[in-house]
C-alpha positions as a printed NumPy array, in Angstrom:
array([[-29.703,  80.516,  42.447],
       [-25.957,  80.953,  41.967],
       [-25.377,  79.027,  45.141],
       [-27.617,  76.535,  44.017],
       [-25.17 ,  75.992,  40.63 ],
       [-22.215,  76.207,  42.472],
       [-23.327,  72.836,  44.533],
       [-24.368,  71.045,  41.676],
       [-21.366,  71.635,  40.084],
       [-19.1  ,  70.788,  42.817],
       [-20.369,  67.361,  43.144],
       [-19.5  ,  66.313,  39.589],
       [-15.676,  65.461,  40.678],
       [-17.462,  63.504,  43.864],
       [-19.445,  61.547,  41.071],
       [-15.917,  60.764,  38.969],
       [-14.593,  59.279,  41.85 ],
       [-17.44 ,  57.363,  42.888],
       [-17.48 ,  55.787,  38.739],
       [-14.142,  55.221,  39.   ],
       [-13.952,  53.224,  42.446],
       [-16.772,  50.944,  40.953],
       [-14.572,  50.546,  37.786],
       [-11.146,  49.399,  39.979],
       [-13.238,  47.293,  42.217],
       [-14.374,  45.29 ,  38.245],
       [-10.869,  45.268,  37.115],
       [ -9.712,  44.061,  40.723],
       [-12.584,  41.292,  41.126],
       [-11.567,  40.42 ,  37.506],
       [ -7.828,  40.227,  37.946],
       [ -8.761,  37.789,  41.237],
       [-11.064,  35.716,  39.157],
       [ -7.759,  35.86 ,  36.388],
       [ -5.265,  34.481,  38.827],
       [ -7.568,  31.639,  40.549],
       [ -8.221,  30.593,  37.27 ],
       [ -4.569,  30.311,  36.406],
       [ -3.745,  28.755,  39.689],
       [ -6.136,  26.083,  39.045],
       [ -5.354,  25.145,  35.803],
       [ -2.063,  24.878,  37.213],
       [ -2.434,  22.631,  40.265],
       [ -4.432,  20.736,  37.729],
       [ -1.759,  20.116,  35.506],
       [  1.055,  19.243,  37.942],
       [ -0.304,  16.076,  38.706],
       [  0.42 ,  15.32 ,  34.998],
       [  3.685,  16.735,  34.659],
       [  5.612,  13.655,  35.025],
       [  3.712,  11.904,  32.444],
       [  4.166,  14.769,  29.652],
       [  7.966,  15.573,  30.649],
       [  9.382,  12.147,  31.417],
       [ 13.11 ,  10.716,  32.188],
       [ 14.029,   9.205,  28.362],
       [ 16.786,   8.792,  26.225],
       [ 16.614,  10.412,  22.62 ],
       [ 17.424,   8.087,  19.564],
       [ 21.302,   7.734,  19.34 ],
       [ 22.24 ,   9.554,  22.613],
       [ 24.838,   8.824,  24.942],
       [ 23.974,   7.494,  28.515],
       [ 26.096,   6.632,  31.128],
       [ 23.976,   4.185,  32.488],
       [ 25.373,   1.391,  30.054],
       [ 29.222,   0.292,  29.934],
       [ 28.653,   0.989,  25.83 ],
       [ 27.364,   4.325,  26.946],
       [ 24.658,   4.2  ,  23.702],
       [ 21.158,   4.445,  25.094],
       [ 19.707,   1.808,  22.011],
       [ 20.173,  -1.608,  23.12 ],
       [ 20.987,  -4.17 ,  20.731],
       [ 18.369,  -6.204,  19.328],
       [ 18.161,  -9.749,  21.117],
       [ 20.003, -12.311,  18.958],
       [ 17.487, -13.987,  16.483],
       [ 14.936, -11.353,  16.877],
       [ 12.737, -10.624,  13.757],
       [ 10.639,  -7.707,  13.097],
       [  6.745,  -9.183,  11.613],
       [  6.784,  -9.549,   8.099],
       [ 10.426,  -8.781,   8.122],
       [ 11.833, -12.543,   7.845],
       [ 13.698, -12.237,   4.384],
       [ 15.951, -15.585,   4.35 ],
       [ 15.574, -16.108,   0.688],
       [ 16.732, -12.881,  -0.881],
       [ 15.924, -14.464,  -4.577],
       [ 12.645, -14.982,  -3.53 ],
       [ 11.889, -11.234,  -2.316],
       [ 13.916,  -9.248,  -5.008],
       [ 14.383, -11.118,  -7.837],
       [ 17.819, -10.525,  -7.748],
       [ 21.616, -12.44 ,  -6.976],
       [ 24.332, -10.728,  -6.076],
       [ 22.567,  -7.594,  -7.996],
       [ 21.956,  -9.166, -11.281],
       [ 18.796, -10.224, -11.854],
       [ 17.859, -13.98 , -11.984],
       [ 15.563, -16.168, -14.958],
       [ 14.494, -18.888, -13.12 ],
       [ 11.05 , -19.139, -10.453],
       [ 11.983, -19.77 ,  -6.812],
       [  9.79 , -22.719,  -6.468],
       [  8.381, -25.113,  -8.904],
       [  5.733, -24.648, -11.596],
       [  2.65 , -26.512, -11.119],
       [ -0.617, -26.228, -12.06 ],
       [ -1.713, -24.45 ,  -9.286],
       [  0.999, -21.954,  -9.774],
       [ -0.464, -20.745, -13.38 ],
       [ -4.153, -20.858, -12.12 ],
       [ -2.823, -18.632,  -9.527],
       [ -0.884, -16.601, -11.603],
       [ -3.868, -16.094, -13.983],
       [ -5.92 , -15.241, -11.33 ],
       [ -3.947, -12.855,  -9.782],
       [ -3.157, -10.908, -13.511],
       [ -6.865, -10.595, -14.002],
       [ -7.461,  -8.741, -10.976],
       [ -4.347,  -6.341, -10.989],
       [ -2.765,  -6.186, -14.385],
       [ -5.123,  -7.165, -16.752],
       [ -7.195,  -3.781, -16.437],
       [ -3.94 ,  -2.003, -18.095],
       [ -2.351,  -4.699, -19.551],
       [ -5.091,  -6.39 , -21.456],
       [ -6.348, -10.09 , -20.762],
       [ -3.743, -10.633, -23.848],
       [ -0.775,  -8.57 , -22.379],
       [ -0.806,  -6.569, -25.152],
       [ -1.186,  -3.091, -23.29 ],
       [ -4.349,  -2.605, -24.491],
       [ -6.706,  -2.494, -21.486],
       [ -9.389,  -0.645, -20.481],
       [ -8.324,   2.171, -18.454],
       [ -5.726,   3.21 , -20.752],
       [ -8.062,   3.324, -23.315],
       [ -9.857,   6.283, -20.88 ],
       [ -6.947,   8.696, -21.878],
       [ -3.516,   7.659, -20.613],
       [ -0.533,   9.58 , -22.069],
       [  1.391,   7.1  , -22.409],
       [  0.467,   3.197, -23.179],
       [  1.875,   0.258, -21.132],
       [  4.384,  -1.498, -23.573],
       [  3.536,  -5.117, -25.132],
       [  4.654,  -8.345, -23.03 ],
       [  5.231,  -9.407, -26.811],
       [  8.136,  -7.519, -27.87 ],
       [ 11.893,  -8.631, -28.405],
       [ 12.953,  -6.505, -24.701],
       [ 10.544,  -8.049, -22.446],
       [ 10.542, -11.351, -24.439],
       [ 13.881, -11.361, -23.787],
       [ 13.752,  -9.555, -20.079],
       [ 14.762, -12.523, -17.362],
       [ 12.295, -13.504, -14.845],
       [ 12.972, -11.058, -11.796],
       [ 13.243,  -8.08 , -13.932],
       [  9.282,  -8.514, -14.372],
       [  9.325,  -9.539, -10.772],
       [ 10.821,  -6.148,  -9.475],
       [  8.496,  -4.365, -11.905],
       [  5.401,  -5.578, -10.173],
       [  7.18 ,  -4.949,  -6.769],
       [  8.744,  -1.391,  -7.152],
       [  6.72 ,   0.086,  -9.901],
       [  7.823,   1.622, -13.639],
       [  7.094,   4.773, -14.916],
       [  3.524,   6.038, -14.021],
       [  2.691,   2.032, -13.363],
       [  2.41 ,   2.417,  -9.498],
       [  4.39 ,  -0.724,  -7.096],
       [  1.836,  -3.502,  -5.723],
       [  4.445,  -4.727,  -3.272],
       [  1.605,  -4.292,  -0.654],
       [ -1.273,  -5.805,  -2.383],
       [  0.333,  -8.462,  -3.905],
       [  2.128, -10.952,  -1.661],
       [  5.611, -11.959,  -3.095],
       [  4.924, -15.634,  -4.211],
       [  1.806, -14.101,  -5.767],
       [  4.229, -11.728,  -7.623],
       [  6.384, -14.43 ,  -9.12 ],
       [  3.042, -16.745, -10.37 ],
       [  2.134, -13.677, -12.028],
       [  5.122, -13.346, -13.685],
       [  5.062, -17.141, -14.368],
       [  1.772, -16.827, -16.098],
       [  3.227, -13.442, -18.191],
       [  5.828, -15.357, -19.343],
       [  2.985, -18.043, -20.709],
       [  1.018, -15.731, -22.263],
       [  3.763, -14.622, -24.035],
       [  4.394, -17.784, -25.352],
       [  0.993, -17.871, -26.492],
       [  0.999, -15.479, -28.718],
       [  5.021, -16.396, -30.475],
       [  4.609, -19.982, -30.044],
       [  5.996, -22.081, -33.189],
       [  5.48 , -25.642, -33.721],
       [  8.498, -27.011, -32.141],
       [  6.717, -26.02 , -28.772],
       [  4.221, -27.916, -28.963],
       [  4.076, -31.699, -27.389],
       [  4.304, -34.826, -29.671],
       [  0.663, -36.012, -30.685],
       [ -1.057, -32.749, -30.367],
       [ -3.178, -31.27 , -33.129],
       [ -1.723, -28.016, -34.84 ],
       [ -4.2  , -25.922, -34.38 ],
       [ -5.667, -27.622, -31.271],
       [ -8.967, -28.826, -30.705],
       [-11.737, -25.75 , -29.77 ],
       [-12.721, -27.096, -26.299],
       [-16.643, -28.441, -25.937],
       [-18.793, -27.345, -23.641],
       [-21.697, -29.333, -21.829],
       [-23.981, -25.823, -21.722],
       [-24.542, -23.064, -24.417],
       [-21.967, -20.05 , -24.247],
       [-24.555, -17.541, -23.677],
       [-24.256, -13.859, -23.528],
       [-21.032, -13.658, -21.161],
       [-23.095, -12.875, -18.335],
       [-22.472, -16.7  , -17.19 ],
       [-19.087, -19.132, -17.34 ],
       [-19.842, -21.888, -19.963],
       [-19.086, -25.571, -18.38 ],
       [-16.215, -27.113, -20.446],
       [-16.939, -31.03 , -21.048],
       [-14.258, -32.993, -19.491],
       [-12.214, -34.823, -22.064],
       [-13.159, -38.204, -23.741],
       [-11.202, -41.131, -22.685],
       [ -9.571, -43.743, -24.849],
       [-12.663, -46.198, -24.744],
       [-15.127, -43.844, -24.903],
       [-16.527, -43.178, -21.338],
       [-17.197, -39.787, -20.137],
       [-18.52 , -37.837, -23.733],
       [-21.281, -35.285, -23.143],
       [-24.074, -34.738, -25.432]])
């Protein structure tokens, strides 16, 4: 019997050994596996290397390459960027020489106040009131501050581009619609502020010879309805009669 225990525990050290050859063969098998791995990935990636790690000149660097030894070449002469030809400063800032101009950069038409009308209805008119009286809708939802009237002394008096540059750059919390408005869009809007302000502090030297004080309330050939539809305005009677609606 003691012989018996003495073998068995002898071979307890044999068994260590044999544990721990199985354990270094793992860790070398893994280590192997580790650095073909790594040696893949990179033989895959030198292919690439000369497209992520390319021969270029940073912005404003010198190069040698070029008598002028600057690395930016000059623009060709009469090159112009999209959306970037700005011959007619006036017509883009509202502005001369700094100051701000009173007068539109094209003619008044028409057209120009149907536009202009348009165009308020969409972007200002939801702050600004169809009137201009700063009494729209969504600052009646709980702004802190209202937009000012279009019919006070300042902006009665303000020139023409001022209100231009407003719409472009913003004022106050009123945000800049430089992008969704397109410039000649921005000045018949301010064309048709500038009527609506005369709307409302018009006196009777403004209005033209022959015309009713207060004018006429326009017919209309259907019923006005509920608002849900546009009534059809009868077109004026001529001299001798012709074209009166019912």
């Amino acid at each position: 019997m003691p012989r018996l225990q003495n073998s068995c525990r002898d071979s307890r050290p044999f068994d260590r050994l044999r544990a721990g050859s199985r354990l270094s063969s793992r860790a070398k098998l893994d280590g192997l596996l580790a650095a073909t791995l790594l040696l893949a990935v990179a033989f895959s990636s030198a292919c690439r290397l000369d497209m992520h790690v390319q021969p270029k000149q940073l912005p404003f660097a010198r190069s040698d390459f070029f008598p002028d030894q600057r690395s930016e070449r000059p623009l060709v002469e009469g090159t112009v960027a999209r959306s970037q030809l700005y011959e007619d400063t006036y017509l883009y800032t509202g502005k001369i020489s700094g100051n701000f101009g009173d007068y539109m950069p094209f003619p008044l038409t028409k057209e120009v106040m149907e536009r202009g009308r348009e165009r308020y209805n969409i972007y200002c008119s939801p702050c600004h009131s169809l009137l201009g009286d700063g009494k729209g809708f969504v600052p009646s939802r709980g702004f802190s501050r209202m937009p000012p009237s279009y019919h006070t002394p300042r902006l009665e008096k303000a020139p023409l581009g001022y209100l231009f540059d407003v719409i472009t750059n913003g004022y106050g919390i009123m945000p800049d619609y430089r992008s969704q408005i397109a410039a000649e869009d921005r000045w018949k809007i301010v064309a048709y502020v500038r009527a609506l302000q005369l709307s409302q502090n018009a006196t009777k030297a403004d209005v033209p010879p022959g015309q009713a004080i207060p004018s006429e309330p326009p017919k209309f050939v259907t019923p006005l309805g509920s608002g849900a539809t546009v009534p059809v305005e009868a077109a004026p009677a001529s001299s001798s009669g012709e074209g009166e609606h019912p």
